[in-house]
C-alpha positions as CSV (number, residue, x, y, z in Angstrom):
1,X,0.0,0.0,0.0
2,X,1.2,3.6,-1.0
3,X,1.8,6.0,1.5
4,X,0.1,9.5,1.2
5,X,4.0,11.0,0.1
6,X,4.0,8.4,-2.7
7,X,0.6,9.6,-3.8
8,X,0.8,12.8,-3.5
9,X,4.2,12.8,-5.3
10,X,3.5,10.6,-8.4
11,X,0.4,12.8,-8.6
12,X,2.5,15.9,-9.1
13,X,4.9,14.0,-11.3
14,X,2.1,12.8,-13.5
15,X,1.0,16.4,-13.9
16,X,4.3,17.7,-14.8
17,X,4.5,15.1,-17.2
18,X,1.4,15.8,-19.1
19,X,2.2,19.3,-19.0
20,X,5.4,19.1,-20.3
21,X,4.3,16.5,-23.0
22,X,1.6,17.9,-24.1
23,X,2.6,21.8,-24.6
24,X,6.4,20.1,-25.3
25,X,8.4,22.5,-27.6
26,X,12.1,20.9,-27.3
27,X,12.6,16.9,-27.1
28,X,15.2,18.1,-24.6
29,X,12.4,19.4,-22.2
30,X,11.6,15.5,-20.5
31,X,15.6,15.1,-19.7
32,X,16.7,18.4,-19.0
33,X,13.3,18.8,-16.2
34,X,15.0,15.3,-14.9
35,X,17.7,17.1,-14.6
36,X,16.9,20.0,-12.7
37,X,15.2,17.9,-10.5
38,X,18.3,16.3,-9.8
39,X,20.0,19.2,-9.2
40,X,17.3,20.9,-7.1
41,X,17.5,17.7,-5.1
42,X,21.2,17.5,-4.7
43,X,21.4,21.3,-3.5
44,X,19.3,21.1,-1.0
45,X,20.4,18.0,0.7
46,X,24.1,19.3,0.5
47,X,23.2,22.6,2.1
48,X,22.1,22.1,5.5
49,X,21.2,26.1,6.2
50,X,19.2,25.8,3.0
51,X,17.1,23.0,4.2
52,X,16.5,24.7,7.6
53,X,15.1,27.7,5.8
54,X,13.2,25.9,3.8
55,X,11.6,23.9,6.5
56,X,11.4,26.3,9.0
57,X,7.8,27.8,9.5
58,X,8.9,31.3,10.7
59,X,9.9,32.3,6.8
60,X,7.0,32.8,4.6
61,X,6.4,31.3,1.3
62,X,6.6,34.6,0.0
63,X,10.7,34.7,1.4
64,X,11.2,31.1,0.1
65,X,9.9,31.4,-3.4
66,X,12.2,34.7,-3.8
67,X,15.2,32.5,-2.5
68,X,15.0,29.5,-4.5
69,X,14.5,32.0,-7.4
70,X,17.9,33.8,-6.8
71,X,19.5,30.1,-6.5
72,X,18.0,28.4,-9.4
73,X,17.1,31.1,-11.9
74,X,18.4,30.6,-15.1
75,X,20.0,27.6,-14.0
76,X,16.7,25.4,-14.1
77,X,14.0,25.1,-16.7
78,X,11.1,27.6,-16.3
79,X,8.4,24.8,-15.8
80,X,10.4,23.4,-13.0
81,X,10.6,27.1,-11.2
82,X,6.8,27.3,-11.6
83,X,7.0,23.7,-9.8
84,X,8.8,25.1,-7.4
85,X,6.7,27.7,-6.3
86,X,3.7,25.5,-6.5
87,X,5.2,23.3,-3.9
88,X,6.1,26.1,-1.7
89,X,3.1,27.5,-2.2
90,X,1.5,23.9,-0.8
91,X,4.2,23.6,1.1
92,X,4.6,20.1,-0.2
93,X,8.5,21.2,-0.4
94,X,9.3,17.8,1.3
95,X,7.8,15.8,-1.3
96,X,10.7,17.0,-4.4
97,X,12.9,14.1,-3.6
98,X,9.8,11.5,-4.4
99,X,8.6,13.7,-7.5
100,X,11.9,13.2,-8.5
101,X,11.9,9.2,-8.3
102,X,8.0,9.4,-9.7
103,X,9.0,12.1,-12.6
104,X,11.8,9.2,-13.9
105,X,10.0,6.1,-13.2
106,X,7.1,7.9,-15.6
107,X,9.1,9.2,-18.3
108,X,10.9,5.9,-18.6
109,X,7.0,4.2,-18.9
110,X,6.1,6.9,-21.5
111,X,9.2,6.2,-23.4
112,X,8.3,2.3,-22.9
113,X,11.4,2.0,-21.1
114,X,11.9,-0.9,-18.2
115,X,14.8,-0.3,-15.7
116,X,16.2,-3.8,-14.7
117,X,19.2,-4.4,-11.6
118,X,21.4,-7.3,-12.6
119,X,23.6,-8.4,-9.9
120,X,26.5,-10.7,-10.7
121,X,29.0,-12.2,-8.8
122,X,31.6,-11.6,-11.5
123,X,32.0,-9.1,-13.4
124,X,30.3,-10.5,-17.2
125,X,31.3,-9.6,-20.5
126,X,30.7,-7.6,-23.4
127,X,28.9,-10.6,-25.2
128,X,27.3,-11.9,-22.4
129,X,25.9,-8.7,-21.4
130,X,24.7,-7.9,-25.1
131,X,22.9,-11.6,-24.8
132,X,21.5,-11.0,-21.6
133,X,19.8,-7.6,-22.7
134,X,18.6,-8.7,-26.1
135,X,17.4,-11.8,-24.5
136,X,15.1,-9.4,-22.1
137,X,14.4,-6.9,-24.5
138,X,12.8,-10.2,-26.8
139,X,11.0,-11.3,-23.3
140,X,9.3,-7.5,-22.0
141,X,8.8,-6.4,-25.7
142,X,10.5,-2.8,-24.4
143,X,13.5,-1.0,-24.4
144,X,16.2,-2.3,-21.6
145,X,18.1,0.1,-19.1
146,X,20.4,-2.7,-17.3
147,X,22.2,-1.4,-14.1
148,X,24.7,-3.3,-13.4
149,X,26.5,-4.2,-10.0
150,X,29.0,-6.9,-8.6
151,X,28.5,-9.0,-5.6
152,X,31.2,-11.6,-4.6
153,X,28.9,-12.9,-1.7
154,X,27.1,-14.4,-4.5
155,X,29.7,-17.0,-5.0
156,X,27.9,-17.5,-8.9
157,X,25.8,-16.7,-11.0
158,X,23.3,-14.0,-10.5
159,X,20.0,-11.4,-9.4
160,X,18.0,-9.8,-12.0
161,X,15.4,-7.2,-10.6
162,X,12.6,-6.0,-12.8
163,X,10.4,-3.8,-11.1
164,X,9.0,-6.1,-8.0
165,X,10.4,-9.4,-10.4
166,X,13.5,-11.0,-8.9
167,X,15.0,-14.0,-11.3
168,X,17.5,-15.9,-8.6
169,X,20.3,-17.6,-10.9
170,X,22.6,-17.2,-8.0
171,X,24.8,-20.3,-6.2
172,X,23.9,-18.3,-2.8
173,X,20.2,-18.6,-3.6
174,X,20.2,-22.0,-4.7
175,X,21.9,-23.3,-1.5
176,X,19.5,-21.1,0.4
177,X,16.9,-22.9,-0.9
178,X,18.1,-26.3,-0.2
179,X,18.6,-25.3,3.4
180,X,15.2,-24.1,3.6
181,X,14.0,-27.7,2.0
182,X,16.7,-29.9,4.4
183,X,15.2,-27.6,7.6
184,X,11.0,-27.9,6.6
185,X,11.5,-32.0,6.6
């Protein structure tokens, strides 16, 4: 079940989306909003005194609006300023980190794009690699962004995540599960 900050954020994200799709005047807008967010995100979690100001209830929307718009003017897209001040407006502020998370995870559907986490105990090669995305891509009928990641504790094989999907080809999983069979008899 989705907490109220995952609904409320996806529903700002979905409307920023649409917006931005459907008055879209660069292919460059979807990416370069993305990025801002980013940005956005990553300045105000590195700046301490900027969070408290932007938390604290004693400054007035009015006094954070004018801030962010010294800091980010020029720097951001206009559509995301205008987000900005919406949220501060709201003061829904704390909620840019998920609109963030939503704003990707709904561009990437738009685009028919499916983020997969492939864990291997090894690094894999090239060719392997190039078989194992093709392979997907054949399977989910979508275009494949593959993070990769090592884990030795894996001892073989390997973790493929797709969305709430986990594909266990690893040693430590198989042993795992005949543990769990030898211990149920």
């Amino acid at each position: 079940m989705k907490s109220e900050r995952d609904l409320v954020s996806q529903r700002y994200a979905q409307a920023l989306i649409e917006l931005i799709f459907a008055n879209q005047i660069s292919p460059a807008l979807p990416d370069n909003i993305a990025a801002d967010l980013n940005t956005i995100n990553n300045t105000i979690a590195g700046s301490p005194e900027l969070r408290l100001v932007l938390n604290h209830p004693a400054y007035s929307p009015g006094k954070k609006k004018s801030l962010l718009q010294n800091i980010f003017m020029g720097q951001v897209q206009e559509v995301t300023l205008c987000l900005l001040d919406l949220l501060v407006n709201r003061r829904r502020l704390d909620v840019l980190p998920a609109i963030e998370r939503q704003y990707r995870l709904l561009l990437n559907e738009k685009r028919n794009i499916v983020t997969a986490q492939l864990v291997s105990s090894e690094p894999l090669s090239e060719n392997s690699l190039a078989d194992i995305k093709a392979r997907l891509n054949e399977y989910l009928g979508k275009k494949l962004h593959l993070d990769m990641a090592i884990d030795p504790n894996l001892i073989a094989g390997y973790i493929l995540r797709i969305k709430d999907q986990v594909i266990d080809g690893s040693l430590k999983g198989r042993l795992a599960g005949i543990e769990k069979s030898l211990l149920s008899v």
